[in-house]
N, C-alpha and C positions, 0 to 999 in steps of 0.2 A: 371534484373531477381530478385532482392533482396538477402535478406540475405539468406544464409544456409550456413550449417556445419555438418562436417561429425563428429556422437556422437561416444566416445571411449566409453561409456558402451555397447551399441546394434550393433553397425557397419553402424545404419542408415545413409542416409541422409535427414536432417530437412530441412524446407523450412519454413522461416517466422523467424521476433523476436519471440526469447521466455520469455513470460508472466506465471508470476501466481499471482495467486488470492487468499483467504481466503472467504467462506461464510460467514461470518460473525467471531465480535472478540472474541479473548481469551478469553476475562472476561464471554461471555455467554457459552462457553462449561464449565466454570467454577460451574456454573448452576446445579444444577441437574435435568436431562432430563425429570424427571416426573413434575417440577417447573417451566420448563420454560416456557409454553403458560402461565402461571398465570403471571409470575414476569416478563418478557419479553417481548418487542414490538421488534420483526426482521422484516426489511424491506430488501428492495436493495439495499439502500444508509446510511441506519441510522440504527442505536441501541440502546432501552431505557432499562435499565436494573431495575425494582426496584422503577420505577419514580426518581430515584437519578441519574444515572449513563450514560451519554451521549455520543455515540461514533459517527461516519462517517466516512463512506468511501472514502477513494481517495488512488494517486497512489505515487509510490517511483518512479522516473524515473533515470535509470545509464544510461548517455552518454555511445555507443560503438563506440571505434575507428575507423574516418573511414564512420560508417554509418549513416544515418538518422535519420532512427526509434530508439526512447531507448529500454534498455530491462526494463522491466517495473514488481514493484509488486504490485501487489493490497492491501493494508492495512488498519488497521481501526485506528484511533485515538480515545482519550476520549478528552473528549472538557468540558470545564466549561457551566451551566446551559442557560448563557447570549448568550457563543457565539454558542453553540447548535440552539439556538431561531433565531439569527441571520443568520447562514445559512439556517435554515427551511425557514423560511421567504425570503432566495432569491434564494429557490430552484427551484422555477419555470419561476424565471427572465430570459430574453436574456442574459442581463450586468447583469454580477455581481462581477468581478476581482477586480473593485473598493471597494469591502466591504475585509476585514481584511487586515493583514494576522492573523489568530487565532491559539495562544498556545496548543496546545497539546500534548498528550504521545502516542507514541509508542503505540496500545495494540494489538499487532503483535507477533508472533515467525516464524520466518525466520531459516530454520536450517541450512542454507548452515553458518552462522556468530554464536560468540558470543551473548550471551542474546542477544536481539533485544528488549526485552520488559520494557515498561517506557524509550524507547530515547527522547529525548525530540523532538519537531517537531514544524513546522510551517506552516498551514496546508490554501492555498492560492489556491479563489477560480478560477475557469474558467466559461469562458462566452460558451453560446450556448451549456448547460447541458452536458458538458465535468466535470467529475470528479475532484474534489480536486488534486491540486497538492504538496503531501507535503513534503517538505522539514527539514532534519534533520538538527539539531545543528551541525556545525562546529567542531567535537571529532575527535579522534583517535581513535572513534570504524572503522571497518572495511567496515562497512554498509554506512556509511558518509565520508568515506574519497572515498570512488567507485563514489557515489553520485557526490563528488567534483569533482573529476579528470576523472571519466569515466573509462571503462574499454577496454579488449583487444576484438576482437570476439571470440579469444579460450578461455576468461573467462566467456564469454556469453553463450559458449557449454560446458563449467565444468557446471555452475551453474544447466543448462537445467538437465545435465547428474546426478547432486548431486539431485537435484529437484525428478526427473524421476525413477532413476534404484538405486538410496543406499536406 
């Protein structure tokens, strides 16, 4: 049947992991909205802020206990100019796992945790146009230590619920 859980803020019942996403990263709402078609290239997958400032999308995935599917965030990283170049270049590959893992930051705010922004990250590609999958530095932030160990299902329906209705 898959996952669901009954939300203690609405009294629903969910059906499916729950995901979320960011249109795009912090640093371009940082932007001023009358600035940003000039200073900004937003895509699906990518962010040029400036011609300096290199971001990409992919995802945070927390193990739920128990289930299959992760509950999954969609984030952006900022990436140095090389390895920016280097995933454009095997954006449109079948294989491409074999190319990094590439260093990046955080440029996410996640509110359900502590900052989230600038964690440091390692951002490892996937084959057959499957998003980034990236993975945070080994800390005792909150967001990385879920990442390692995975969470509960009723932590997967707080999050939804902190997500959704605070």
């Amino acid at each position: 049947m898959g996952f669901q859980f009954h939300c203690q803020s609405c009294g629903e019942i969910h059906h499916g992991m729950p995901s979320f996403d960011a249109a795009a990263p912090i640093s371009y709402y940082a932007i001023p909205q009358n600035e940003r078609e000039t200073r900004c290239e937003l895509g699906s997958d990518d962010c040029i802020i400036d011609k300096a400032s290199f971001f990409v999308r992919g995802c945070i995935e927390i193990p739920v206990h128990g289930e299959i599917e992760p509950f999954s965030w969609g984030v952006w990283v900022s990436l140095s100019e090389a390895s920016y170049q280097t995933w454009r270049g095997a954006f449109d590959l079948a294989a491409r796992d074999h190319l990094g893992p590439f260093f990046g930051w955080l440029n996410a705010h996640l509110s359900p945790y502590p900052n989230t922004i600038n964690l440091k990250t390692r951002m490892h590609l996937r084959n057959d146009g499957i998003r980034p999958y990236i993975e945070l530095e080994p800390t005792d932030h909150p967001l990385a230590q879920e990442q390692r160990s995975g969470i509960s299902p009723e932590r997967a329906a707080e999050l939804y619920a902190l997500m959704m209705h605070d």
